[in-house]
C-alpha positions in Angstrom: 19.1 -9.3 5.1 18.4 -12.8 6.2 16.8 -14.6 3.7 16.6 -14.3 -0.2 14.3 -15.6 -2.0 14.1 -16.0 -5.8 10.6 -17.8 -6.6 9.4 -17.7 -10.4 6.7 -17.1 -12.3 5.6 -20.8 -12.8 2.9 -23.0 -11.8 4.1 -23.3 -8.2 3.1 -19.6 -7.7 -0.6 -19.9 -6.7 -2.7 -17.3 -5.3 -5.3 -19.0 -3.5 -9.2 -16.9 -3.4 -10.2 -16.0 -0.1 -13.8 -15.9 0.9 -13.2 -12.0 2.3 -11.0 -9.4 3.1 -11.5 -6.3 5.0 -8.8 -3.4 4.3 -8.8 -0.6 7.1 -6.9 2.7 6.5 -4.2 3.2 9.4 -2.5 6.6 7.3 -3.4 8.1 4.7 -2.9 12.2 4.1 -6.6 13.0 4.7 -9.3 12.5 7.1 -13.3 12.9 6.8 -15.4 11.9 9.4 -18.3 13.6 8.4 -19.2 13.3 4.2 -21.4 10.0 3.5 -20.1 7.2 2.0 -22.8 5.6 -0.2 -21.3 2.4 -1.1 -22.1 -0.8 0.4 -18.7 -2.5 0.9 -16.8 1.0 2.5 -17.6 2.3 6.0 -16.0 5.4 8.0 -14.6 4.6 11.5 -17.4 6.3 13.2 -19.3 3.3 11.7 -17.7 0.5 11.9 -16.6 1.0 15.8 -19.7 0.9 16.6 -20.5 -2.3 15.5 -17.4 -3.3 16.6 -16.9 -2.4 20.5 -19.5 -1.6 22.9 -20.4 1.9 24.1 -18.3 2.1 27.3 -14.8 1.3 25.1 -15.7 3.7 22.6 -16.6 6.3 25.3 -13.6 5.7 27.3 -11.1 4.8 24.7 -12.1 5.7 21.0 -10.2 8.6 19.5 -10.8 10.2 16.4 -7.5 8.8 14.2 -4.7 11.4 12.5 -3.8 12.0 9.0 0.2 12.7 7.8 1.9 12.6 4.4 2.6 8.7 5.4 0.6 5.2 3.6 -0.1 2.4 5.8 -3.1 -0.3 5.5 -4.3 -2.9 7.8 -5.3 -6.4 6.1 -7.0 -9.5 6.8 -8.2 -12.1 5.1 -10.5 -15.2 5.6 -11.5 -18.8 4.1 -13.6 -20.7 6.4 -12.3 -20.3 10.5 -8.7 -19.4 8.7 -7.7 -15.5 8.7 -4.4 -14.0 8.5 -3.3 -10.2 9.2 -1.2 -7.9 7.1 0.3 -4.8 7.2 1.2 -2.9 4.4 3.5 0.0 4.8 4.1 2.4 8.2 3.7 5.6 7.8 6.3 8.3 7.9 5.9 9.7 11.6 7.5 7.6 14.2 4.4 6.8 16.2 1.4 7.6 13.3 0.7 3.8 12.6 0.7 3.0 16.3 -1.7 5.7 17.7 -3.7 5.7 15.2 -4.1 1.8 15.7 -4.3 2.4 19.2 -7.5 4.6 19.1 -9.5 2.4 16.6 -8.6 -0.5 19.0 -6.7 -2.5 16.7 -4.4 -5.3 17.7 -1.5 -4.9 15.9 -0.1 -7.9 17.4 -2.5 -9.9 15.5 -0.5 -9.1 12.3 1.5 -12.0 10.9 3.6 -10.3 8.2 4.8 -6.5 7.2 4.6 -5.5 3.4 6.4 -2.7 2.3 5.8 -1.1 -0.6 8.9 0.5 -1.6 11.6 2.2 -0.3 10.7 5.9 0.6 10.5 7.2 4.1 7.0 8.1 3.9 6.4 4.4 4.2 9.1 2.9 6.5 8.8 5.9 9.0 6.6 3.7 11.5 8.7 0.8 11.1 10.2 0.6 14.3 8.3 1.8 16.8 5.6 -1.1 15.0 7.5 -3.8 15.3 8.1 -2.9 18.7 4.1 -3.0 19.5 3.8 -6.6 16.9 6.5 -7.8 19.2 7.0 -10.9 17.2 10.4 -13.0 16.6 11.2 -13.6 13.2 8.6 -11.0 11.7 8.9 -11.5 8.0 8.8 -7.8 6.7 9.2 -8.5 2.8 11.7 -6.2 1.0 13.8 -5.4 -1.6 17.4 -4.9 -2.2 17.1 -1.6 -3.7 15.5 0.0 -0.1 18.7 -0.1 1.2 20.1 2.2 -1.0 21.2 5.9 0.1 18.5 8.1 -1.8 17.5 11.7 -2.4 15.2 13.7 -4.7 16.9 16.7 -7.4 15.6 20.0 -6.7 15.0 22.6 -9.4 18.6 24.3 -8.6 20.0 20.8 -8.8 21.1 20.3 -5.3 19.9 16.8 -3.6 17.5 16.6 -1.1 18.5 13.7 0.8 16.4 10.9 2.1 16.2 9.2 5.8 17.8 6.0 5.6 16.0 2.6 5.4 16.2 0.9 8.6 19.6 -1.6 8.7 18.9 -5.5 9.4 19.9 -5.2 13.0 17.6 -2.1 13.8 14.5 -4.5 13.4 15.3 -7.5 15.1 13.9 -9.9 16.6 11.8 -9.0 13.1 13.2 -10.4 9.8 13.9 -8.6 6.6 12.9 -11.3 3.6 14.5 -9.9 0.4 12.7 -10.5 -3.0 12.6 -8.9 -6.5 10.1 -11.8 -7.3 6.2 -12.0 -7.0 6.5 -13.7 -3.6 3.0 -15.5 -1.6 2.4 -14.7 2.0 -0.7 -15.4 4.5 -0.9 -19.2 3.3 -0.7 -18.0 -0.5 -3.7 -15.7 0.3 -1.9 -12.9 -0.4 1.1 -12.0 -2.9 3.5 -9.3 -3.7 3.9 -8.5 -7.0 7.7 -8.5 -6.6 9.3 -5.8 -9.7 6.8 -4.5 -11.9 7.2 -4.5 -15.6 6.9 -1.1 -17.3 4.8 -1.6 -20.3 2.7 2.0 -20.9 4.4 4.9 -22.5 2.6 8.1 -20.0 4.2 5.7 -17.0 7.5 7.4 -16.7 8.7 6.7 -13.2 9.7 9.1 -10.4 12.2 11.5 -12.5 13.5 13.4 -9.9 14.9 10.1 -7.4 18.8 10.1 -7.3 21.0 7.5 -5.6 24.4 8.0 -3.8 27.1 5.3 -5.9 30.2 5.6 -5.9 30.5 8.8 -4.5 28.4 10.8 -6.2 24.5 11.3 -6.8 23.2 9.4 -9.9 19.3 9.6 -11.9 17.2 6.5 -10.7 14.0 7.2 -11.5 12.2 3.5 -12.4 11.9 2.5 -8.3 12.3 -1.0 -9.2 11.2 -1.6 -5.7 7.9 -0.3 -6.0 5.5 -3.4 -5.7 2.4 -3.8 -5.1 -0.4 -6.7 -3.0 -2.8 -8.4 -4.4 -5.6 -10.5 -2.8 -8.5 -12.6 -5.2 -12.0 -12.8 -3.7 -14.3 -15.5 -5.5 -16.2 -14.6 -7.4 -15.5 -11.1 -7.2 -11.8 -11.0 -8.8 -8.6 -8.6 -7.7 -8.4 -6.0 -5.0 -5.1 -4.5 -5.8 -3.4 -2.2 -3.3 -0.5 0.4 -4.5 1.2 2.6 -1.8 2.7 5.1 -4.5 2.7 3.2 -8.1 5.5 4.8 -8.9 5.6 1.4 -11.7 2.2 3.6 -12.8 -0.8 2.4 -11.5 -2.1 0.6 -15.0 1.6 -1.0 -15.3 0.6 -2.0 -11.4 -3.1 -3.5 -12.4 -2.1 -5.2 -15.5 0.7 -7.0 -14.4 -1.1 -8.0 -11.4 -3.7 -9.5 -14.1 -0.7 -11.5 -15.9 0.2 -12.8 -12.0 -3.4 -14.2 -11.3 -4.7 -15.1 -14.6 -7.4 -13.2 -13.7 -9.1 -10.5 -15.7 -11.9 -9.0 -13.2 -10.4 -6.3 -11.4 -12.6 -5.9 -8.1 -11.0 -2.6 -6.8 -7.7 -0.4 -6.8 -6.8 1.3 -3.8 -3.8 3.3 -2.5 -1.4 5.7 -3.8 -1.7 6.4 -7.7 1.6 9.1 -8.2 -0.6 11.6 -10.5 0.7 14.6 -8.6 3.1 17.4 -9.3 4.0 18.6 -12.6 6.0 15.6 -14.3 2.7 13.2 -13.2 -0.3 15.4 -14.1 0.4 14.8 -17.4 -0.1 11.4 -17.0 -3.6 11.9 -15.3 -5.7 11.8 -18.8 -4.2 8.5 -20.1 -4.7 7.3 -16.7 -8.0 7.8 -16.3 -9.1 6.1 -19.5 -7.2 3.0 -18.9 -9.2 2.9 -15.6 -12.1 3.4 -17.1 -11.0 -0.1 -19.4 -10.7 -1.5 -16.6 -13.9 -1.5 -15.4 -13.3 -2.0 -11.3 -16.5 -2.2 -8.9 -14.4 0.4 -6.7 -11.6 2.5 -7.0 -10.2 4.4 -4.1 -7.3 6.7 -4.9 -5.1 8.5 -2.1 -1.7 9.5 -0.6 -0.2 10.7 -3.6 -2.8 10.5 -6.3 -3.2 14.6 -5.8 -6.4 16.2 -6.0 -6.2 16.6 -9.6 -5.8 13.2 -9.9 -8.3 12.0 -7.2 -10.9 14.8 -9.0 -10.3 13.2 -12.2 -11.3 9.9 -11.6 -14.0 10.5 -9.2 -15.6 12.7 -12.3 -14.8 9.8 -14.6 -16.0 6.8 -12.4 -18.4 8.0 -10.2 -20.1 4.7 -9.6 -16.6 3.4 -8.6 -15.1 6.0 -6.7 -14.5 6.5 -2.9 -12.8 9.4 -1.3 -9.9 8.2 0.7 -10.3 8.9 4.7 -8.0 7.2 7.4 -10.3 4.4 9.0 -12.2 3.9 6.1 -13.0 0.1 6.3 -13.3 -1.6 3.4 -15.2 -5.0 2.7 -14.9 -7.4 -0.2 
């Protein structure tokens, strides 16, 4: 690790508005190319391509993109002639993030900066093989210290399932790994992690079943400290907050993310909301009201929000909600 960086919460941490920001699904775990999408700021990729290229490079090159058990979103954002490029997570296939940009005709090289969300292979699995197509020296790729740690997940008849490791400093050179626990600015202050998020609600319990490997021998570690989240502020529109698994909870995720800003209009919430399997589901009531409190112009859950989850919330806000699809473009 290169590079630590320990910026606090004081007046020096200013998230500047932008004037837009487009969002485009790289990976998510489902695709639909076919349902309508009847809100004005989300198109499907059969859409947006075509305003996009012209007809011979979608007829010769366009493919329809892949789903996986992975999270990956593409960002940019703009104020006047300025724009930067983001990429949040990678996937967890090896080449996911790279075809799938491939066959939208995105340049990844454009992107400036990686973001990853957390620790878990199901985000870092395209790592490599992305930086590799960025092909940028010094790459920030903004991390924290507890990615590195050996990890697994407890079973029902307590053995350890173990987890891929995180990629090592020297695997991703000529990229750099820039390690933070604090909220920490990127594209020109247009953009900030959320660095450790605090855990404030009581149905937000964490990810019960995570163990790490210290000192020789597997240990409970279930508040993913490393989980953090990106926020960007439109004027006049407030927050669009993206999660790739909120395992800090989703309304630990949105309200610190408030605290950050100073800003109380949440715009929209999109990514992975952790409301599936058995120890979550429970959670999925509570959830869904503190949404609702929250009042955001578009909500799009995914990855591992689960279908109850996902069903909840599209029955609860239904003048919010989008259905998830990889290249989904989304405008604000």
């Amino acid at each position: 690790m290169n590079e630590k960086t320990s910026k606090t919460l004081d007046q020096t941490l200013k998230l500047r508005e932008v004037e837009g920001a487009e969002v485009i699904s790289l990976m998510d775990n489902s695709v639909d190319f076919l349902s309508t999408v009847e809100r004005e700021k989300v198109q499907n990729v059969r859409e947006w391509i075509k305003e996009r290229k012209d007809e011979t490079w979608v007829k010769k090159h366009f493919r329809l993109p892949v789903a996986e058990h992975g999270f990956s979103m593409l960002i940019r954002v703009f104020v006047g002639e300025e724009t930067h490029s983001v990429l949040f997570d990678t996937g967890i296939s090896s080449d996911g993030v790279v075809t799938n940009a491939k066959r939208m005709g995105l340049n990844l090289s454009a992107v400036e900066c990686i973001v990853l969300s957390h620790g878990h292979y199901d985000h870092f699995g395209g790592l490599l093989p992305t930086l590799s197509v960025i092909n940028k020296n010094d790459l920030p790729i903004i991390v924290h210290e507890h990615m590195f740690k050996t990890r697994g997940v407890a079973n029902a008849d307590g053995t350890i399932r173990k987890h891929p490791a995180f990629p090592k400093e020297d695997q991703v050179k000529p990229a750099k790994y820039i390690t933070t626990r604090q909220p920490y600015l990127i594209a020109d202050d247009m953009m900030l992690v959320t660095g450790e998020i605090p855990r404030r609600t009581r149905f937000e319990k964490g990810f019960t079943q995570q163990r790490v490997f210290v000192e020789g021998k597997w240990q409970p570690d279930p508040w993913v400290w490393d989980d953090r989240a990106l926020i960007i502020n439109v004027k006049q529109k407030g927050l669009v907050i993206l999660s790739g698994c909120a395992h800090s909870g989703i309304i630990n995720t949105v309200l610190y993310a408030k605290e950050l800003t100073k800003t109380s209009i949440v715009c929209a919430i999109l990514g992975g909301f952790h409301l599936a399997g058995k120890d979550y589901e429970q959670a999925i009531e509570k959830t869904v009201e503190k949404l609702k409190e929250l009042k955001p112009e578009l909500v799009a859950p995914s990855h591992c929000t689960g279908w109850r989850g996902i069903f909840a919330i599209a029955k609860a806000l239904p003048e919010a909600f989008v259905w998830n699809s990889v290249g989904n473009l989304y405008r604000f």
